[in-house]
FITORRO-686411 format. One record per residue (C-alpha): residue number from 1; residue in one letter; x, y, z. Coordinates in nm, 2 decimals, always signed. Layout:
N
+-----+--------+--------+--------+--------+
| num | residu |     xx |     yy |     zz |
+-----+--------+--------+--------+--------+
| NUM |      A |      X |      Y |      Z |
...
+-----+--------+--------+--------+--------+
This chain:
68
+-----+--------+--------+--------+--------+
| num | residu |     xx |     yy |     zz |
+-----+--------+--------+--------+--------+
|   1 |      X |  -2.74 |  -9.85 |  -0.01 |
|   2 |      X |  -2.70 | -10.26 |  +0.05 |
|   3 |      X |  -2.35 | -10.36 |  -0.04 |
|   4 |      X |  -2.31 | -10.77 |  -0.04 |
|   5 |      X |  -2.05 | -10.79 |  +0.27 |
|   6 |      X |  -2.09 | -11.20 |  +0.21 |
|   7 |      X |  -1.98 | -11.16 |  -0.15 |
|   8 |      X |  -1.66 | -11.02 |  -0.09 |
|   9 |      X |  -1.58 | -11.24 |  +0.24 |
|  10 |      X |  -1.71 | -11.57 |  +0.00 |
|  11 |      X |  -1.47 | -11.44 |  -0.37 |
|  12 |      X |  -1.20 | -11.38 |  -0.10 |
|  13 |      X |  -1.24 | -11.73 |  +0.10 |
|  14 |      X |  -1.22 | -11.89 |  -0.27 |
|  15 |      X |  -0.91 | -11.67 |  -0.36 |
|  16 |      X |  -1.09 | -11.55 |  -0.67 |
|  17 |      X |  -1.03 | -11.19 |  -0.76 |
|  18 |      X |  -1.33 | -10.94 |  -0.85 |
|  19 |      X |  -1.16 | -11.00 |  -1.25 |
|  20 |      X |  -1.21 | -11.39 |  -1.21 |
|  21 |      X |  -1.55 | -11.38 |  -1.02 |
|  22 |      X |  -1.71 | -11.16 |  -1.28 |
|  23 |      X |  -1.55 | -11.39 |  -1.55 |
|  24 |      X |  -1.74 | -11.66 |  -1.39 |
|  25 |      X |  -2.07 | -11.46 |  -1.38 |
|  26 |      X |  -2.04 | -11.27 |  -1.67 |
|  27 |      X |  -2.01 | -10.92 |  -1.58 |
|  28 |      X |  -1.74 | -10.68 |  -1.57 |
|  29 |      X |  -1.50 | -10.61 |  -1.28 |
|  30 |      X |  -1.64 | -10.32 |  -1.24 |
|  31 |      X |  -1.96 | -10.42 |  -1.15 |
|  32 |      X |  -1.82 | -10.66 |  -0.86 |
|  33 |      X |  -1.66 | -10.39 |  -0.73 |
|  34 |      X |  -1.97 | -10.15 |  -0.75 |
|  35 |      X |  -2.20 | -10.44 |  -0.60 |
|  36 |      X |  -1.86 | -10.47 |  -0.25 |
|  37 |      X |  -1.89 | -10.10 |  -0.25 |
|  38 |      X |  -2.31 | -10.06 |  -0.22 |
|  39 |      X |  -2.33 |  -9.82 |  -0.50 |
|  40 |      X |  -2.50 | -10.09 |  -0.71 |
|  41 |      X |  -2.70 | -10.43 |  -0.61 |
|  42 |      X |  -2.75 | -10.69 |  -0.80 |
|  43 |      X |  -3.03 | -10.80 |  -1.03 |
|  44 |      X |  -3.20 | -11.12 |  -0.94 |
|  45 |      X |  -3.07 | -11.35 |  -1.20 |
|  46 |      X |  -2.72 | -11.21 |  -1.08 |
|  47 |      X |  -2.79 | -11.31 |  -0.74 |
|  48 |      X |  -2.90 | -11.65 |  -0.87 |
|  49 |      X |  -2.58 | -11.71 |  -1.03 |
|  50 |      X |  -2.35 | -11.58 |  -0.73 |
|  51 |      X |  -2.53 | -11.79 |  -0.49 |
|  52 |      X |  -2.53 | -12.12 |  -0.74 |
|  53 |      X |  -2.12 | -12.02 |  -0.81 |
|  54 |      X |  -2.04 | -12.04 |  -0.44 |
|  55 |      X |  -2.30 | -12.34 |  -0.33 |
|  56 |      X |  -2.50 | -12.08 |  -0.12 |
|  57 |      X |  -2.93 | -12.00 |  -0.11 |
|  58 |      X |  -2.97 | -11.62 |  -0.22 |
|  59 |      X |  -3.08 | -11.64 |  +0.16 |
|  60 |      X |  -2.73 | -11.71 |  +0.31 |
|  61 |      X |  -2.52 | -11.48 |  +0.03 |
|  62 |      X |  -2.77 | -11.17 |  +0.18 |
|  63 |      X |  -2.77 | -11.22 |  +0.50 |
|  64 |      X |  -2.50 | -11.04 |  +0.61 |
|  65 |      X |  -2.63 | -10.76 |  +0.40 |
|  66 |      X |  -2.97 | -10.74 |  +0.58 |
|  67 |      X |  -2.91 | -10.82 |  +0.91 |
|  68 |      X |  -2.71 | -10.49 |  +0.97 |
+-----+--------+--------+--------+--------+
């Protein structure tokens, strides 16, 4: 399972909770906390928003996630 590492360390850096960041995208809270946890990953047009929302290439918001 890939959980996004750099999400959670970027929604916490803005002070946003997983209720406000999935406002922004358009998801539920649920799914943030599915995508933290690595029981779900994101679709690409997800990761396209994510990225755009906190100024970041898909490259830099994975990173963390596949360099472990």
């Amino acid at each position: 399972m890939y959980n996004l590492t750099n999400l959670k360390t970027k929604r916490l850096a803005w002070n946003l909770t997983q209720k406000q960041l999935a406002e922004i995208i358009g998801v539920s809270e649920s799914v943030i906390s599915r995508w933290e946890n690595g029981s779900r990953f994101p679709r690409f047009n997800m990761l396209v928003k994510i990225a755009e929302h906190f100024n970041l290439t898909i490259e830099q918001l994975l990173n963390d996630t596949y360099r472990r």
